[in-house]
N, CA, C and O atoms as CSV, one atom per row, in Angstrom:
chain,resi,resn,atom,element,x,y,z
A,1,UNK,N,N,12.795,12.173,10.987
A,1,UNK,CA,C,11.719,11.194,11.083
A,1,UNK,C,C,11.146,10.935,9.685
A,1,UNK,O,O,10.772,11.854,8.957
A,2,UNK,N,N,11.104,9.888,9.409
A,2,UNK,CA,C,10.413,9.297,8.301
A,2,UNK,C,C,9.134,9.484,8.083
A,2,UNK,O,O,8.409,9.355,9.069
A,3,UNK,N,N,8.461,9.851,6.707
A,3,UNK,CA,C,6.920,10.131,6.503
A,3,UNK,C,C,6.114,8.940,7.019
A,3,UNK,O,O,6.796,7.924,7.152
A,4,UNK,N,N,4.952,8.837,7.309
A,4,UNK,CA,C,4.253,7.457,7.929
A,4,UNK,C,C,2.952,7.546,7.032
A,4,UNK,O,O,2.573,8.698,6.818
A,5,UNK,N,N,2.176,6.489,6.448
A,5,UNK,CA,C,1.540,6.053,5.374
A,5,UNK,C,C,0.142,4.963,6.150
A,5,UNK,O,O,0.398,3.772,6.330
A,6,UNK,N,N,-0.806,5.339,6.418
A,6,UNK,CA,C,-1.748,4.879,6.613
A,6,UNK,C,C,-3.183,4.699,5.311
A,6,UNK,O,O,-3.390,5.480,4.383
A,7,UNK,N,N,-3.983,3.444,5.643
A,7,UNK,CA,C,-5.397,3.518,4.545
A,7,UNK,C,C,-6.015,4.438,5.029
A,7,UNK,O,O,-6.174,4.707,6.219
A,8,UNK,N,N,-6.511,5.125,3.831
A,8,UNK,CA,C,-7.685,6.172,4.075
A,8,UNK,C,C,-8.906,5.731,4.719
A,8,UNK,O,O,-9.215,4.592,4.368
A,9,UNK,N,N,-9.740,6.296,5.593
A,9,UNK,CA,C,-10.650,5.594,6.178
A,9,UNK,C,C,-12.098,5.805,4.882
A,9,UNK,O,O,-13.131,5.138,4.824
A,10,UNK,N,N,-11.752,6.720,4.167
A,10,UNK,CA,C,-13.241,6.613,3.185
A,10,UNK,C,C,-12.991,5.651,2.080
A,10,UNK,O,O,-13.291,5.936,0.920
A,11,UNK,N,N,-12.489,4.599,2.388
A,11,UNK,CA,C,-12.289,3.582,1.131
A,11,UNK,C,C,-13.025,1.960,2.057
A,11,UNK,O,O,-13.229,1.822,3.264
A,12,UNK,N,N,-13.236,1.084,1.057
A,12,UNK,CA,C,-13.369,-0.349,1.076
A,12,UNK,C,C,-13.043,-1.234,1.019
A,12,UNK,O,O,-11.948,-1.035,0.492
A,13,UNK,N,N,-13.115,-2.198,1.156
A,13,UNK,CA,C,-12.150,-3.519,0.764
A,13,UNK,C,C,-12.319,-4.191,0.452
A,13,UNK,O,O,-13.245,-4.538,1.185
A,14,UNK,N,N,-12.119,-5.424,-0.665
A,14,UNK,CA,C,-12.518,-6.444,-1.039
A,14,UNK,C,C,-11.720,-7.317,-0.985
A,14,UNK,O,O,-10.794,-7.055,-1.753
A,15,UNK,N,N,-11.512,-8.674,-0.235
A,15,UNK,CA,C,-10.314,-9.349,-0.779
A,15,UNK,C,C,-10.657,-10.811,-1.119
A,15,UNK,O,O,-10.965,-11.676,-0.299
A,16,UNK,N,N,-10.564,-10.945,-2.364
A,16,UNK,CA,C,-10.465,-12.298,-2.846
A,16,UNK,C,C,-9.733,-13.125,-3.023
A,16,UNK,O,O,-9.199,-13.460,-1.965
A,17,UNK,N,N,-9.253,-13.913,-4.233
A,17,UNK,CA,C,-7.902,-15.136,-4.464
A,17,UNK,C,C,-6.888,-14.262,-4.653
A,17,UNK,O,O,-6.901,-13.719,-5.758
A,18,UNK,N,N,-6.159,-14.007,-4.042
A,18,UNK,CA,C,-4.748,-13.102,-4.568
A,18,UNK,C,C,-4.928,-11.802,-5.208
A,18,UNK,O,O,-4.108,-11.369,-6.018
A,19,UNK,N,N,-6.174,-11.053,-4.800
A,19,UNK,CA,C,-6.078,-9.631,-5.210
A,19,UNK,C,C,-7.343,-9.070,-4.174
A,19,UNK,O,O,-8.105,-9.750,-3.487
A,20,UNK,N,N,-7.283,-7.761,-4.307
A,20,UNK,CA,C,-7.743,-7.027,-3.442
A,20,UNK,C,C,-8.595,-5.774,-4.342
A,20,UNK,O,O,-8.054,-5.088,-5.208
A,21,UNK,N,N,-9.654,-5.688,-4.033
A,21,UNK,CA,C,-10.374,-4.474,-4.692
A,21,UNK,C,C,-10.714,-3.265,-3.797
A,21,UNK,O,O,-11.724,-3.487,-3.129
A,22,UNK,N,N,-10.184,-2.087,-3.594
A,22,UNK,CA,C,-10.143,-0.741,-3.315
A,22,UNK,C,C,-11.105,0.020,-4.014
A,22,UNK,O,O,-10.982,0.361,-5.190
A,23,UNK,N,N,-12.502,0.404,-2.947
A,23,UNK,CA,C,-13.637,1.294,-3.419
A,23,UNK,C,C,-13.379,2.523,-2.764
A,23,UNK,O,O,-13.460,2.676,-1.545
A,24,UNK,N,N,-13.028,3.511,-3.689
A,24,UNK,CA,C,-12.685,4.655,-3.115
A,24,UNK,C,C,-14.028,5.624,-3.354
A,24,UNK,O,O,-14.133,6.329,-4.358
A,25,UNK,N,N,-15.244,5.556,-2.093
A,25,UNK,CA,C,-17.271,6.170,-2.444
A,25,UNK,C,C,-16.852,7.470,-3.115
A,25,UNK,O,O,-17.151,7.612,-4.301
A,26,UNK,N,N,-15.954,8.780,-2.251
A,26,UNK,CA,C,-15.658,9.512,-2.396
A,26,UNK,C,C,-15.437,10.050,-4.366
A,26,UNK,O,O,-16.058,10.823,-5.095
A,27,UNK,N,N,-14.417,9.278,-4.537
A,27,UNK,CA,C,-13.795,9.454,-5.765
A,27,UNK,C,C,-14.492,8.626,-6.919
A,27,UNK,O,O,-13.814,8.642,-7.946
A,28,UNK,N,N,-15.680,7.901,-7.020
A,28,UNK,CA,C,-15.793,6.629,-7.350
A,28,UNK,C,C,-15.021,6.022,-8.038
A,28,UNK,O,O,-15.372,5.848,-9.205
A,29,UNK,N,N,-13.661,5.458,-7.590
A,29,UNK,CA,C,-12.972,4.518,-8.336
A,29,UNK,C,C,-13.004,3.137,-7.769
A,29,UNK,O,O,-13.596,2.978,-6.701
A,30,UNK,N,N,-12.475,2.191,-8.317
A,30,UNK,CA,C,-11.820,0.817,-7.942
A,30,UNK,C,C,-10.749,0.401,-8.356
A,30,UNK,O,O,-10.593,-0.057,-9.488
A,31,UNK,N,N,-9.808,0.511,-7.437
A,31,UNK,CA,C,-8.189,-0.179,-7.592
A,31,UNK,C,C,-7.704,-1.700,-7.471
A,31,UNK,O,O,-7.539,-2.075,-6.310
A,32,UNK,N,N,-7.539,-2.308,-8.124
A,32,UNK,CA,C,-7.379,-4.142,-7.912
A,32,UNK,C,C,-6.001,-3.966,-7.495
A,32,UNK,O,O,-5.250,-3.161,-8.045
A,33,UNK,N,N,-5.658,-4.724,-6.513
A,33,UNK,CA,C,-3.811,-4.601,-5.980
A,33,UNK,C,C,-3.798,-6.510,-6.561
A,33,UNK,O,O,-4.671,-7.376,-6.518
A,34,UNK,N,N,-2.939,-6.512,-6.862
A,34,UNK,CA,C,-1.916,-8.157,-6.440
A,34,UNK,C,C,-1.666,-8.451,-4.968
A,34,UNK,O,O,-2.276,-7.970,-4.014
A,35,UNK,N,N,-0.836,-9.175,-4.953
A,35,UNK,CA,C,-0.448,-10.310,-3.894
A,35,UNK,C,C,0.774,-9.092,-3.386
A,35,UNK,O,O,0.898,-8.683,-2.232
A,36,UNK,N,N,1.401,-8.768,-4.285
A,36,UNK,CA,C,2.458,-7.640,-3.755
A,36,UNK,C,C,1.724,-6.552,-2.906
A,36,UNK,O,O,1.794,-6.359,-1.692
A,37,UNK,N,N,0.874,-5.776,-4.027
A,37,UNK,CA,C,0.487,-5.120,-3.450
A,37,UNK,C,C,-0.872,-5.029,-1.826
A,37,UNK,O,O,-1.049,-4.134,-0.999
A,38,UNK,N,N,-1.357,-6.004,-1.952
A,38,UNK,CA,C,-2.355,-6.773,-0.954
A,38,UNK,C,C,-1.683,-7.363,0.552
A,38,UNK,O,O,-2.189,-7.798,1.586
A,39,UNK,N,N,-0.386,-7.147,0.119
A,39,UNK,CA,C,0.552,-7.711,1.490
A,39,UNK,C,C,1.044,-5.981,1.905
A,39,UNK,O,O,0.882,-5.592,3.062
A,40,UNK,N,N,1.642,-5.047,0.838
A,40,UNK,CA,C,1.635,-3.533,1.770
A,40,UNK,C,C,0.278,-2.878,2.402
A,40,UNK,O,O,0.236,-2.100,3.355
A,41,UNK,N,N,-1.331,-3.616,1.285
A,41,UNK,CA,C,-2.829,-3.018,1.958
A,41,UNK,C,C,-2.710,-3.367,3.318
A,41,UNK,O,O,-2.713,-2.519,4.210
A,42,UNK,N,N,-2.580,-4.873,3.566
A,42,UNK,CA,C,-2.916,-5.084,4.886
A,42,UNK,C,C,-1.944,-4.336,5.878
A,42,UNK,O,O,-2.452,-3.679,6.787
A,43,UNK,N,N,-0.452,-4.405,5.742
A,43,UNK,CA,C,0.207,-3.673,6.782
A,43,UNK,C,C,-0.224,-1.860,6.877
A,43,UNK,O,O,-0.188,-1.144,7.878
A,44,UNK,N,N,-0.495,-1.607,5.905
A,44,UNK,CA,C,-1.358,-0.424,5.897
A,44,UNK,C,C,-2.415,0.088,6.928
A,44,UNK,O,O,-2.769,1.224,7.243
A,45,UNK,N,N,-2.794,-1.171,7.345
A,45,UNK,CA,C,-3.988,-0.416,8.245
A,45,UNK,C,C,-3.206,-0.180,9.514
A,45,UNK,O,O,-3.804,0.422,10.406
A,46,UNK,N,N,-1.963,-0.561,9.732
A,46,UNK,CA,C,-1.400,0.778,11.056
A,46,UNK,C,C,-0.370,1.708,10.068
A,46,UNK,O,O,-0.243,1.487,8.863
A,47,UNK,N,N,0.144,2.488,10.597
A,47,UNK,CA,C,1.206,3.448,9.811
A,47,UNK,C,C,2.323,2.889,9.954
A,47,UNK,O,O,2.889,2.490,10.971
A,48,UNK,N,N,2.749,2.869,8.428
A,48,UNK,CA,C,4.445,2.333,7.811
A,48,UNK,C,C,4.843,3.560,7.438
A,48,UNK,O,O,4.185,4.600,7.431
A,49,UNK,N,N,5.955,3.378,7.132
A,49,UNK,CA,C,7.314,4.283,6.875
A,49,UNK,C,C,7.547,3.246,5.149
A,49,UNK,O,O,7.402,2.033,5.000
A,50,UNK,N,N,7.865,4.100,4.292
A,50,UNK,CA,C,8.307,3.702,2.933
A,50,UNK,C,C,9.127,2.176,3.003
A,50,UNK,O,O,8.932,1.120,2.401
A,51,UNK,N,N,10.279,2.654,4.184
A,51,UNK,CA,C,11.592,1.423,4.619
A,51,UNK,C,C,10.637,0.205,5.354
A,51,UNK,O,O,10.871,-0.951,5.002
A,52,UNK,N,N,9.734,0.410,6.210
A,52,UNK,CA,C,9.505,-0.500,6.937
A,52,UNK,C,C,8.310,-1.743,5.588
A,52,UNK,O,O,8.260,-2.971,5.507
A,53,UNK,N,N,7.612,-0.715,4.837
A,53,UNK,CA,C,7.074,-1.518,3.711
A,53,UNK,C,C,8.240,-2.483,3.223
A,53,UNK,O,O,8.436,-3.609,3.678
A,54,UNK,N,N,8.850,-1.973,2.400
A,54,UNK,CA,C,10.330,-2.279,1.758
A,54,UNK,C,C,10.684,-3.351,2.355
A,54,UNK,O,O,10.828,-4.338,1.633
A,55,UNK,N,N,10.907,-3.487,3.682
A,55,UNK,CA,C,12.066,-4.347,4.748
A,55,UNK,C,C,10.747,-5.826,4.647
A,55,UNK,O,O,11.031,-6.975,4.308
A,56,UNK,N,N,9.735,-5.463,4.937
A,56,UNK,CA,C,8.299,-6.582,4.725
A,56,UNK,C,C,8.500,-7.010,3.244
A,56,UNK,O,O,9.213,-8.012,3.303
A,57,UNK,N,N,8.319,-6.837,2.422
A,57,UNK,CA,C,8.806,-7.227,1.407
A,57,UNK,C,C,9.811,-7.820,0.688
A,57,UNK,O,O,9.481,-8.481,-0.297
A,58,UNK,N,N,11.087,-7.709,1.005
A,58,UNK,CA,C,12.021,-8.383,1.374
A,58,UNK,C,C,11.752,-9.755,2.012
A,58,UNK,O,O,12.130,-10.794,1.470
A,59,UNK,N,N,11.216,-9.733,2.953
A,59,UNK,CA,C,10.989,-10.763,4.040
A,59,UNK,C,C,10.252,-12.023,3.071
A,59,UNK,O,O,10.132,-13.248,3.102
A,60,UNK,N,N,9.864,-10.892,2.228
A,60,UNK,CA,C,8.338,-12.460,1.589
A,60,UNK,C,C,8.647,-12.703,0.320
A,60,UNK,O,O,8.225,-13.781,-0.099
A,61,UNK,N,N,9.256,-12.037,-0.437
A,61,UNK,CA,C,9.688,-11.830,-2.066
A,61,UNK,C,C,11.162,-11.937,-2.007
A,61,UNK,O,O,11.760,-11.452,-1.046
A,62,UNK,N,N,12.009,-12.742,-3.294
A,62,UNK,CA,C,13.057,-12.436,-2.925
A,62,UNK,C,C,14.055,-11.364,-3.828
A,62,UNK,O,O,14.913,-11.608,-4.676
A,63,UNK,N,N,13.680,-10.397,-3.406
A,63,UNK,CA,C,14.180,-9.003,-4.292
A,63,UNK,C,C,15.269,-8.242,-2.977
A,63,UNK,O,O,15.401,-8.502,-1.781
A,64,UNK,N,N,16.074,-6.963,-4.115
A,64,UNK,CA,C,17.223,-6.699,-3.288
A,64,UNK,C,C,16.234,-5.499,-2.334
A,64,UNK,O,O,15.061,-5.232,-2.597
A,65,UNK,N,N,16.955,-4.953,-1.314
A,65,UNK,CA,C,16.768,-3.333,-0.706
A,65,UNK,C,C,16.272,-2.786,-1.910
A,65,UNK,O,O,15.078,-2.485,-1.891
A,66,UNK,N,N,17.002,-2.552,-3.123
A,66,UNK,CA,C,16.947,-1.648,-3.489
A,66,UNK,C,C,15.660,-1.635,-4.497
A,66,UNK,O,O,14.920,-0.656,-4.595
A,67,UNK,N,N,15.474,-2.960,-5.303
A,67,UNK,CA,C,13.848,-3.033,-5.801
A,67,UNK,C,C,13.053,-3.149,-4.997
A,67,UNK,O,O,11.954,-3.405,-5.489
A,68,UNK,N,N,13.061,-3.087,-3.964
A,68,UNK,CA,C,11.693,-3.198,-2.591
A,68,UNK,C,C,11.695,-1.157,-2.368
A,68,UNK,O,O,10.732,-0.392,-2.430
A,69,UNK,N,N,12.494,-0.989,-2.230
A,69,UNK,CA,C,12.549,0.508,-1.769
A,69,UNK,C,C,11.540,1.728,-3.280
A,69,UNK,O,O,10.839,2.738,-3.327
A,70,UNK,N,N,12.201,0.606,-4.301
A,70,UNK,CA,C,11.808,1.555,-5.468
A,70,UNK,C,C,10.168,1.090,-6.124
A,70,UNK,O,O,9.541,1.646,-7.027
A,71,UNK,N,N,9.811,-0.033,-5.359
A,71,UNK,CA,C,8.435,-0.395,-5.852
A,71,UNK,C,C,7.408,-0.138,-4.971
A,71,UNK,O,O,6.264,0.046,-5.387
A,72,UNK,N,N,7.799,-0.093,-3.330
A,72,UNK,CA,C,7.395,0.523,-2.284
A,72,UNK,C,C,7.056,2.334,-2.860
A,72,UNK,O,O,5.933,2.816,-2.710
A,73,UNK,N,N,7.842,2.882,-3.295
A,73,UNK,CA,C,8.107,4.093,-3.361
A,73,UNK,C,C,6.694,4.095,-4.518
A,73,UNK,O,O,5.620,4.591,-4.178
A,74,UNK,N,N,6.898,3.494,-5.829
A,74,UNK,CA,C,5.751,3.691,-6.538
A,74,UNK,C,C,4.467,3.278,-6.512
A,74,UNK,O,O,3.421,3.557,-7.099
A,75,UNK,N,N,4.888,2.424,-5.543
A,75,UNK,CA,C,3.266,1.995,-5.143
A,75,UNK,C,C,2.343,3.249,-4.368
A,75,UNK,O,O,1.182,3.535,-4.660
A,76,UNK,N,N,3.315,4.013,-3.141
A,76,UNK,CA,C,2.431,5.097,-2.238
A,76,UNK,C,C,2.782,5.927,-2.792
A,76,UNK,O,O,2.784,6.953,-2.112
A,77,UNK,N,N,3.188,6.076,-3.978
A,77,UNK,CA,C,2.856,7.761,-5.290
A,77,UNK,C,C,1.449,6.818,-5.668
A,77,UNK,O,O,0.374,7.280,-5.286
A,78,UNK,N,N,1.449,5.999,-6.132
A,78,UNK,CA,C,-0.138,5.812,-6.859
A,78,UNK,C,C,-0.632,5.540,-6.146
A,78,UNK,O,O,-1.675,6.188,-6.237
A,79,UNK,N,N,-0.708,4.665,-4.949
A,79,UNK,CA,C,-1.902,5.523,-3.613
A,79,UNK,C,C,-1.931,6.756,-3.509
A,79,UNK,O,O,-3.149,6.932,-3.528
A,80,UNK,N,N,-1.416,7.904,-3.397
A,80,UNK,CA,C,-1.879,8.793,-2.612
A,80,UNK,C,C,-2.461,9.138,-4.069
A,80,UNK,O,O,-3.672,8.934,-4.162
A,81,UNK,N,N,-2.073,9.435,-4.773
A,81,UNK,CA,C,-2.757,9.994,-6.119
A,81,UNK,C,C,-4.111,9.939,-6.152
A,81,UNK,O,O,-4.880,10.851,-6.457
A,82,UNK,N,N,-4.410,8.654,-5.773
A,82,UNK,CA,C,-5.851,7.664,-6.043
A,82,UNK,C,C,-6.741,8.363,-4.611
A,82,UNK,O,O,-7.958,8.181,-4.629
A,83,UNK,N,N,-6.212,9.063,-3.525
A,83,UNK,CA,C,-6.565,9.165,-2.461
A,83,UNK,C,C,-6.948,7.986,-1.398
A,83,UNK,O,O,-7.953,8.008,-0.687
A,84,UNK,N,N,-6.006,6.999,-1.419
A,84,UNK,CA,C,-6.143,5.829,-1.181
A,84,UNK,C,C,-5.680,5.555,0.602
A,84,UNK,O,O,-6.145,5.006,1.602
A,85,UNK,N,N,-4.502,6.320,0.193
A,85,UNK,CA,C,-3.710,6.322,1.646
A,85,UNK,C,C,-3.565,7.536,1.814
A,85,UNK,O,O,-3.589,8.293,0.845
A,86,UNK,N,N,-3.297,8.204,3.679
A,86,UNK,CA,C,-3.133,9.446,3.913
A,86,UNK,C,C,-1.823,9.616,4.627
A,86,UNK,O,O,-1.208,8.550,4.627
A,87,UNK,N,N,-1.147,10.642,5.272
A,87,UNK,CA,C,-0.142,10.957,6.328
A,87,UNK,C,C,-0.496,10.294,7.150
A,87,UNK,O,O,-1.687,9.980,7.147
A,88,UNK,N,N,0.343,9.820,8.157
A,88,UNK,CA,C,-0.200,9.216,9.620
A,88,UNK,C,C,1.046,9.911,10.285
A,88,UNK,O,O,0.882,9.969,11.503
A,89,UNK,N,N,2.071,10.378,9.931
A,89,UNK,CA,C,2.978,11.025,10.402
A,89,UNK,C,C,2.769,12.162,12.350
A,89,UNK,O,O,3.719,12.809,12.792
């Protein structure tokens, strides 16, 4: 079974013209995402799998498997880092 990737519930949201601002009260930071990244926030709020991000991405961008898999991948290392997203597994 694949790891599953949900938003942390102690964070915020902001979303404006093509970016998104992440208030993490806890940590006090703020994370600005893009349009890339603002299209994995929203599927975020149920639990994805690394592939199922990836496969959404694909769908909307036109990049291979394999740059969707590897930007997916670095995007939820620097979420979780940030304490942004948790297990939903």
């Amino acid at each position: 079974m694949s790891k599953k990737f949900k938003r942390s519930m102690n964070v915020e949201v902001m979303e404006t013209e093509q970016e998104w601002l992440i208030l993490n009260a806890e940590q006090y930071t703020v994370t600005k995402l893009n349009e890339v990244g603002g299209l994995c926030w929203t599927l975020l709020k149920e639990p994805q799998t690394a592939d199922s991000l990836a496969l959404e991405l694909q769908k909307h961008y036109d990049i291979t498997a394999q740059e969707a898999v590897q930007d997916v991948t670095t995007f939820l290392t620097h979420l979780d880092q940030l304490g942004l997203i948790e297990d939903a597994s």
